[in-house]
N, CA and C of each residue as an Amber inpcrd file, in Angstrom:
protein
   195
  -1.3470000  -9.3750000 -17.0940000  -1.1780000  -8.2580000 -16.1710000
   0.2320000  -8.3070000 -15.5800000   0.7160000  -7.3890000 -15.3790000
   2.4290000  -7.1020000 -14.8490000   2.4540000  -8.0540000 -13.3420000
   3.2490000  -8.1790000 -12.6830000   3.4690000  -8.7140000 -11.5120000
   4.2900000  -7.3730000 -10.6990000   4.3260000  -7.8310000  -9.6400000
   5.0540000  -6.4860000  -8.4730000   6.4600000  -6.5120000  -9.2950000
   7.1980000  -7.3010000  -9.5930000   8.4750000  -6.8340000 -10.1760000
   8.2940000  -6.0610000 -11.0860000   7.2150000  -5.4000000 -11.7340000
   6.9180000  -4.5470000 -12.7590000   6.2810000  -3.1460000 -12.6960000
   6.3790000  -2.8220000 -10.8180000   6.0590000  -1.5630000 -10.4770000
   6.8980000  -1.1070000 -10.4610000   7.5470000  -0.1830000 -10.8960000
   9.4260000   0.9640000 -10.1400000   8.2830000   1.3570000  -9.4740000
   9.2420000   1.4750000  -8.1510000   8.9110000   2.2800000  -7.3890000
  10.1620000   3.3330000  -6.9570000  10.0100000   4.6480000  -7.1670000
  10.8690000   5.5080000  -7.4990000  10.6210000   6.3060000  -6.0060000
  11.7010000   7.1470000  -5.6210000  12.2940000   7.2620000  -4.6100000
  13.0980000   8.8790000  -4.2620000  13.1950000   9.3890000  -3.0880000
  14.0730000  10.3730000  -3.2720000  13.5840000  11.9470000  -3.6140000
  12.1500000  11.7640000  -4.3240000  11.8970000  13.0930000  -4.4370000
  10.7550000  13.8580000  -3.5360000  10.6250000  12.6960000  -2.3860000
   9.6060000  13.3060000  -1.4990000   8.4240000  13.6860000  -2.3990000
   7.8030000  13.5890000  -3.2580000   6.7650000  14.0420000  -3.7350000
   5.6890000  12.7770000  -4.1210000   4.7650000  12.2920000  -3.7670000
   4.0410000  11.6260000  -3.8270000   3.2250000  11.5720000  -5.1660000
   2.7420000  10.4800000  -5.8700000   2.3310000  10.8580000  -7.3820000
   2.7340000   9.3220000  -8.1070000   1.6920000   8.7500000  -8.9400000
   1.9310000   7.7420000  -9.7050000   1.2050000   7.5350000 -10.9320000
   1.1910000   6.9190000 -11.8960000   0.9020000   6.8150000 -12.9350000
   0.4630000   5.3100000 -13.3120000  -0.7580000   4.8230000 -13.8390000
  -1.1420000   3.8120000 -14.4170000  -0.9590000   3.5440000 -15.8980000
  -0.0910000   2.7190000 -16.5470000  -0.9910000   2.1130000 -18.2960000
  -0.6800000   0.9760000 -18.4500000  -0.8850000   0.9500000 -19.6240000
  -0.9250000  -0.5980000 -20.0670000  -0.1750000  -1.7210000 -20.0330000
   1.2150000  -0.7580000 -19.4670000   2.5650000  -1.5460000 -19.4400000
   2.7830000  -1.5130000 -17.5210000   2.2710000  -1.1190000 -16.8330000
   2.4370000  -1.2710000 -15.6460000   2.2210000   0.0740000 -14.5780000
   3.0050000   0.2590000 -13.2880000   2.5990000   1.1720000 -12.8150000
   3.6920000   1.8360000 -12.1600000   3.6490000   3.2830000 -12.4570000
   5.1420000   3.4290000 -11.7180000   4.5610000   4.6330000 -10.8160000
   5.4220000   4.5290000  -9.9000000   4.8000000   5.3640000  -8.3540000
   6.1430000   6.0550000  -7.4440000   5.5400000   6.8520000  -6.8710000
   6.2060000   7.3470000  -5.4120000   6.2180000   7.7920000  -4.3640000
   6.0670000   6.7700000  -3.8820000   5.0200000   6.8650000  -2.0600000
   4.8750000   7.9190000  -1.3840000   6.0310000   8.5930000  -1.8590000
   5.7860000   9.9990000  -1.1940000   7.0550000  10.3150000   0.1190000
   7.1410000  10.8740000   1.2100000   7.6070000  11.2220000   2.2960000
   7.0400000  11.0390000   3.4780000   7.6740000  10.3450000   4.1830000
   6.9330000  10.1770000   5.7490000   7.4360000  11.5320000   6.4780000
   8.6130000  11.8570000   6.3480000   9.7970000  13.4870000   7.5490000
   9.2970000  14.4490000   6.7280000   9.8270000  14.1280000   5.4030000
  10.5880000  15.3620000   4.3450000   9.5300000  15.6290000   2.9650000
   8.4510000  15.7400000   3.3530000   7.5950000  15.9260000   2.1750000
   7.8130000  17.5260000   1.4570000   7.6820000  17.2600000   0.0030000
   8.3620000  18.4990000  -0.3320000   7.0270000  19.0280000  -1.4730000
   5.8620000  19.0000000  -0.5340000   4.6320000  19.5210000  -1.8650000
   4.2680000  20.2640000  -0.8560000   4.6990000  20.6840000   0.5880000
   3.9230000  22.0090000   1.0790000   2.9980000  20.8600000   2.3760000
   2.6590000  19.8250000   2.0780000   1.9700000  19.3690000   3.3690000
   3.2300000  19.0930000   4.1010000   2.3450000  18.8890000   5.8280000
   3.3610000  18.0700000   6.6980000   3.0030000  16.4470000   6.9370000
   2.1190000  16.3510000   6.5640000   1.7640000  14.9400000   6.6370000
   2.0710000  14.0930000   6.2910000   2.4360000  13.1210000   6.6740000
   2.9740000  11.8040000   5.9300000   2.7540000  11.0040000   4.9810000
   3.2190000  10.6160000   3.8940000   2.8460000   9.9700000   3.0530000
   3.3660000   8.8080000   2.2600000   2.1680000   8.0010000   2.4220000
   2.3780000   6.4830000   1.8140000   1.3980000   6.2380000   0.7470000
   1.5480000   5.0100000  -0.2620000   0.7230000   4.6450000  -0.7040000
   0.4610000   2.8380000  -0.9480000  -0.8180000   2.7220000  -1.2880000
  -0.6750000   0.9760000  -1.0610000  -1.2940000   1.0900000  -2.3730000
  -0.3450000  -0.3340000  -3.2620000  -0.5510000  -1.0420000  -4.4510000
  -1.1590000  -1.7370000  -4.5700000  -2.4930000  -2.0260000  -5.1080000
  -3.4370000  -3.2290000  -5.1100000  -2.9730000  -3.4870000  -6.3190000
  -2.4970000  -5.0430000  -6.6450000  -2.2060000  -5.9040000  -7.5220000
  -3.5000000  -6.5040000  -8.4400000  -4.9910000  -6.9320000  -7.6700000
  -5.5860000  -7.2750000  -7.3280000  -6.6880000  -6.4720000  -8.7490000
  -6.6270000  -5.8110000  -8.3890000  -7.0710000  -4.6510000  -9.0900000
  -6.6280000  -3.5580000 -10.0820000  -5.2120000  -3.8650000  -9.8310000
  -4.6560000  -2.9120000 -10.0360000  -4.4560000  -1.4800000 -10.0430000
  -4.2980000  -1.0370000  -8.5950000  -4.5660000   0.1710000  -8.2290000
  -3.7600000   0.5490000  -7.2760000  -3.9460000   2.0370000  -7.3500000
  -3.0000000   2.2420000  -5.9550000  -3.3700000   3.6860000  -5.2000000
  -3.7260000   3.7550000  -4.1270000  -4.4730000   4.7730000  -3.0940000
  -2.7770000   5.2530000  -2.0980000  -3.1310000   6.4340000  -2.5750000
  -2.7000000   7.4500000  -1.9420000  -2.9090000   7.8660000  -0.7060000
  -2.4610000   7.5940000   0.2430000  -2.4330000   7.8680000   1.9140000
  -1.7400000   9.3170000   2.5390000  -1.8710000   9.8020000   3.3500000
  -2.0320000  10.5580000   4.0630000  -2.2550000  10.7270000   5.3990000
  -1.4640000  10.7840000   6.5680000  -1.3900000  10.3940000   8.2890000
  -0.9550000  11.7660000   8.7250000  -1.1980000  12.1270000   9.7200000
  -0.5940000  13.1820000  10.5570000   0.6250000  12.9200000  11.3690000
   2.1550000  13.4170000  11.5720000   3.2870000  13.0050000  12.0020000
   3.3430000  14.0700000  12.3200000   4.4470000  14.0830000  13.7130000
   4.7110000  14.3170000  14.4790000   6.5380000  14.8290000  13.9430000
   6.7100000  15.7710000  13.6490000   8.0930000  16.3740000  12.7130000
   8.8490000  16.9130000  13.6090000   8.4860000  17.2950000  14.8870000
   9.1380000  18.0780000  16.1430000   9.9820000  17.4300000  16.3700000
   9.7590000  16.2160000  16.7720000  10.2940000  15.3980000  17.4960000
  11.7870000  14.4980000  17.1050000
């Protein structure tokens, strides 16, 4: 199974979205300010190694401010 040095984690496009196979996992957490899919909500995601998985998060922020 890959180790964390074998996730990219890719960056920059505000858009949240990742992909699983056989060769590893590549992801992008998304936007906490500047999300650019139409929500305002914040977005993270957490990598389970463990399992190999990774859940997609979603928080309510505060953008006014």
């Amino acid at each position: 199974m890959p180790s964390i040095e074998e996730v990219p984690i890719m960056r920059y496009t505000h858009i949240q979205g990742h992909r699983i196979s056989a060769d590893g996992i590549i992801m992008n957490p998304g936007s906490v300010a500047q999300p650019r899919d139409g929500s305002p909500d914040a977005a993270f995601a957490v990598v389970d190694l463990d399992d190999w998985s990774v859940t997609e998060q979603r928080v309510s922020c505060d953008t006014d401010r």
